[in-house]
Structures are given as structure tokens and as C-alpha cells.
N, C-alpha and C positions, 0 to 999 in steps of 0.2 A: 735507977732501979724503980723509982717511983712513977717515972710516965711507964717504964714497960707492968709494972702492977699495972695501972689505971685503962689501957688496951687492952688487957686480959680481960678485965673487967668490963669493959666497955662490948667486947667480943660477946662475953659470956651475957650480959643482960639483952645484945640485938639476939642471940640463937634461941635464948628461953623467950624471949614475945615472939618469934618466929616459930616454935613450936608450938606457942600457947593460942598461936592464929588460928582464929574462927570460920573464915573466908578465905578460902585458896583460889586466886584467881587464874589460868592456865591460858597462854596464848599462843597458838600453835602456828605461824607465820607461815610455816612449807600448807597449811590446810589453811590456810587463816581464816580462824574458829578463833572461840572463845569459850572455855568452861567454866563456870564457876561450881566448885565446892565448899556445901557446908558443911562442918559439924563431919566429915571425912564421907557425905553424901553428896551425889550431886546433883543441883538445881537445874542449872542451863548451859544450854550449850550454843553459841551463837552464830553468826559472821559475821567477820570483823575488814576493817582496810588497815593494813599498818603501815610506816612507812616506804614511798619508793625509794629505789635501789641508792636513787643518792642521799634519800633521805633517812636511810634504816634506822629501823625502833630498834635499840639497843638490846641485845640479849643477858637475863639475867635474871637473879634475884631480888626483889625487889620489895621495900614495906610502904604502904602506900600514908601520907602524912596531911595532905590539906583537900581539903572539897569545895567543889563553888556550883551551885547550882546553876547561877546564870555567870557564865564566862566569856568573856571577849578575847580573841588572842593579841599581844602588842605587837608580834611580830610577823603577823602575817594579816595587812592592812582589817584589823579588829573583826578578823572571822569570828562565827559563835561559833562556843565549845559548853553546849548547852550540860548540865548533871555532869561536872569533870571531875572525875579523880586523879590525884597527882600522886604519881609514882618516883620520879627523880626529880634533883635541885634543876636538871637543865630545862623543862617545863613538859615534859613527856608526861601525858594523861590519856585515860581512858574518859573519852565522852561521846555523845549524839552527834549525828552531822545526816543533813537533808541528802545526801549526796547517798541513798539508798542503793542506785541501778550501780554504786559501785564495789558497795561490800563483797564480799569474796576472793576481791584482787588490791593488791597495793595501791595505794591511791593518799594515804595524806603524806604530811609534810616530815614524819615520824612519834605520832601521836598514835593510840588505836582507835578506829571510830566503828558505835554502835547506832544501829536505827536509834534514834529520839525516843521512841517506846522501852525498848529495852535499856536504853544507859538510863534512864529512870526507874525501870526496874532495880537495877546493879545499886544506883547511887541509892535508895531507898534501906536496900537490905547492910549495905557498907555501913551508912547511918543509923542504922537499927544496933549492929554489931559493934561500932567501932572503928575507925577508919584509922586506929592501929595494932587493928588485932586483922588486917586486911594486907595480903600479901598478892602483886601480883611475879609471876615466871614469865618467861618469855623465852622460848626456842626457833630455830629455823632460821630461814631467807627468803627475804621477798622476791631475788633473784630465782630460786626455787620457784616460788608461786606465780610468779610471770610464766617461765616455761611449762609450769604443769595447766593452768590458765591464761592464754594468751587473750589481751584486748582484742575486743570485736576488729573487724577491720570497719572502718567507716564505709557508709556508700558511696559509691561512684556516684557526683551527681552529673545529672548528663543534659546538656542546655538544650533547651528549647525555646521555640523564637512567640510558641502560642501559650508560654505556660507564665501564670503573675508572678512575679516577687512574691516569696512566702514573708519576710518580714515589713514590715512597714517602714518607710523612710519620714526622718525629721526634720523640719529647719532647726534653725539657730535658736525657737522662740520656745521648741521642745513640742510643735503643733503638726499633724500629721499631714503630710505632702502625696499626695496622691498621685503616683507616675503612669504619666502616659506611654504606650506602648509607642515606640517611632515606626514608621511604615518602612517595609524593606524596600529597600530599593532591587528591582531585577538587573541582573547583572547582564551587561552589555552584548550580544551575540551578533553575530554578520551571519545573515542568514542569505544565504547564495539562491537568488532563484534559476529555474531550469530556464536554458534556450528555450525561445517559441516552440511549437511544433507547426509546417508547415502543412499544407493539404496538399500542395503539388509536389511536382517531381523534381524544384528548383533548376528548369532550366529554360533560357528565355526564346518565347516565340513572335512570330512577328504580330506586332500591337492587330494588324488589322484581320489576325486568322486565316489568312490565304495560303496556310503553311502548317502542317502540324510535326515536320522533322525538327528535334532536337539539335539546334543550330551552338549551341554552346554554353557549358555550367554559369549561374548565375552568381555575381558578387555577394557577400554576405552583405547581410541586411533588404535581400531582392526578396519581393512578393509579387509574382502575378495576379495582374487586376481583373479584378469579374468583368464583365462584357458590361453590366451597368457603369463599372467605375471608367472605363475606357472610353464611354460614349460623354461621359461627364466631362472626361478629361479633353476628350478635343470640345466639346461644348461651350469649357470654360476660355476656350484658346481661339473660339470661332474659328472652329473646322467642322462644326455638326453635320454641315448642309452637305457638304463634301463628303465626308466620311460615312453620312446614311447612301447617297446614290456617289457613287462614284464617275467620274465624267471620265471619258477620252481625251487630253489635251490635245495629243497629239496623232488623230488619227490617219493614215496617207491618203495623198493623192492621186488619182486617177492620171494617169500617165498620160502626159501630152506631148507630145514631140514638138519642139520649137526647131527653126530656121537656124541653119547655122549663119556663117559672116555672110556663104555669096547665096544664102535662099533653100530651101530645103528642097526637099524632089521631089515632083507633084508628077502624078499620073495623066 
């Protein structure tokens, strides 16, 4: 009888400091805003990231209990969680994060985060009021907020062979290595040239021109020779002398009648 008294009780003193709250903090996940009310006015109205989908910032009512102005998180290799107000025991705070270009869309681990200007604003007036006379709400889905703001798509990057490295490369020693661009190599082609083209009519005549009928096609690879290269060509063979005057070897003889066995017939 006595613990269910001491819950009543315990009920009734969290509802009267939850009405007697001076600072209504309002976090709208499907918009993901941030409002604060004072004094049932209200002050600001922000944008926030709250947790991605596997990380969701938990929906509820909530009284807010410890502040840390300069915060390190243990759990996620000592990120800052610069002016944090703490909301629940499992470590879910309202704080600053550099990470500006991404307020409007889910983005932390399930914490809410405000530009560094404004969660110093927040933590400033929390500490002016009371940091438990400070209540934060919490509605929506970050699931929601993805589909009504869908992340940029990244850009296509598209390689080129004339454009630098935009980052810089290191050695071991953490001293800047400056890379050389390697030369392309041209890719290998078999470039076919065209057959000659001949001047003649490819077909062979006699070497020494005493004939111009087309005696028969010539074998491939045949070019008939200029009358220069012809006169060279017996030249080189010693037949110059020959082939500039042509001689009669065999010219005939004037008919003689010779004596048969028994004497020819004389007049």
C-alpha cells in the first residue's frame, strides 16, 4: 500500500513541475524544426537533425535534467556535443554540431542537433530558467522526413585523364607527395595502307618498244620501266652499245650457185 501511495506521489510531483515548466521545448521530426516556448510564448523556431531511421530519437515527453557546455560523446569515438542538454538517462541531448549543410534531414546518431549559434542560444536561456523547469516533446519520424526530403544524390564524378587529384596524397612521414601525371600510352592500331597506284595499264610490252599490242596482264608486283630505267638496265648488263644501235647479226647472203658432185652447167 505504501510503495503504490509513494507512485502516486511520485506521478503527482513529475505532472506539477511539468506544468510549472517555464520552457516548452517542441521537436517536430516529420518537419524537423525545433520550437521553443516561453512563458506559453514563443521564441524560436529552428532546424534540427535528429536521429536516422536506425537511430530514432525516441518520441515523448521528456524533463530535461543535466547540461554540459563543452561535451565529448564516449560512444561515438569522442565527437563534440558542444551546449548539450540532456533529456533521457540513455544519453539523448539537444546540442550544436558543425555539420550545418545537414540540418533539415536526419543525420545524427539519435541525439537532436542545432547550428553551435543557436544551441547556445537554447543552453543559455535553459540556464537562465532552470534546466528543470525545461521540458523537451518529441513527435514524428525521421522515416517521414527522408521521404518528404530526400538526400541530395551525390555527383557523378566523371574521370578525366587531363584533370589533378583534388586531394593531396601522403607518405608515411604525413609530408605531401606530389604525383606525377603518367603519360598515356596510345593504344595499338594496324593501320592497312592502300595498294600502289600504278600509271600504266599493267600490261607487259616488249622491253625494247618495237611493239605497242598488249601481249599479256602483268604479275602483281610488275611496273613498267621509263625508257631511262631500261637503257640503265641493259647498261648495267653491258648491252648499251647494242641496244642504242641495233646491229643485223644475221643478215643474207647473195645467192651463189655452187657446183654440184660432177660440176655445175656453164654456158
Amino acid at each position: 500500500m505504501r510503495s503504490i501511495f509513494m507512485t502516486v506521489l511520485g506521478l503527482t510531483v513529475l505532472t506539477a513541475s511539468v506544468a510549472q515548466a517555464k520552457i516548452a521545448i517542441t521537436v517536430d521530426k516529420d518537419a524537423q524544426q525545433l520550437t521553443v516556448v516561453q512563458d506559453g510564448v514563443e521564441k524560436y523556431r529552428w532546424p534540427v537533425s535528429s536521429g536516422l531511421p536506425s537511430y530514432e530519437t525516441p518520441n515523448g515527453s521528456f524533463q530535461t535534467f543535466r547540461m554540459e557546455e563543452d561535451h565529448y560523446s564516449k560512444e561515438f569515438d569522442e565527437a563534440p556535443m558542444p551546449n548539450a542538454i540532456f533529456f533521457t538517462k540513455r544519453g539523448h541531448a539537444i546540442h550544436g554540431t558543425d555539420s550545418v549543410n545537414r540540418l533539415g534531414s536526419p543525420a545524427s546518431h539519435g541525439c537532436v542537433r542545432l547550428s553551435r549559434e543557436n544551441a547556445a542560444t537554447l543552453f543559455a536561456l535553459v540556464k537562465a530558467d532552470g534546466v528543470l523547469n525545461t521540458t523537451v516533446t518529441l513527435t514524428g519520424s525521421s522515416t517521414v522526413a527522408l521521404a518528404r526530403n530526400p538526400k541530395p544524390a551525390k555527383p557523378t564524378a566523371v574521370a578525366r585523364r587531363d584533370v589533378a587529384p583534388v586531394s593531396p596524397s601522403y607518405d608515411a612521414a604525413g609530408n605531401p607527395v606530389e604525383i606525377v601525371p603518367q603519360p598515356v600510352v596510345p593504344s595499338r592500331r594496324i593501320v592497312r595502307q592502300a595498294a600502289p597506284q600504278y600509271s600504266d595499264d599493267r600490261y607487259i610490252y616488249p622491253a625494247d618498244g618495237s611493239s605497242s599490242d598488249q601481249r599479256y596482264p602483268a604479275p602483281p608486283g610488275y611496273r613498267r620501266m621509263t625508257e631511262a630505267e631500261t637503257q640503265q638496265y641493259y647498261a648495267n648488263r653491258g648491252y648499251a652499245q647494242q641496244y642504242q644501235q641495233p646491229q643485223q647479226y644475221y643478215a643474207p647472203r647473195p645467192y651463189q650457185p655452187r657446183g654440184g658432185l660432177f660440176g655445175g652447167y656453164q654456158d
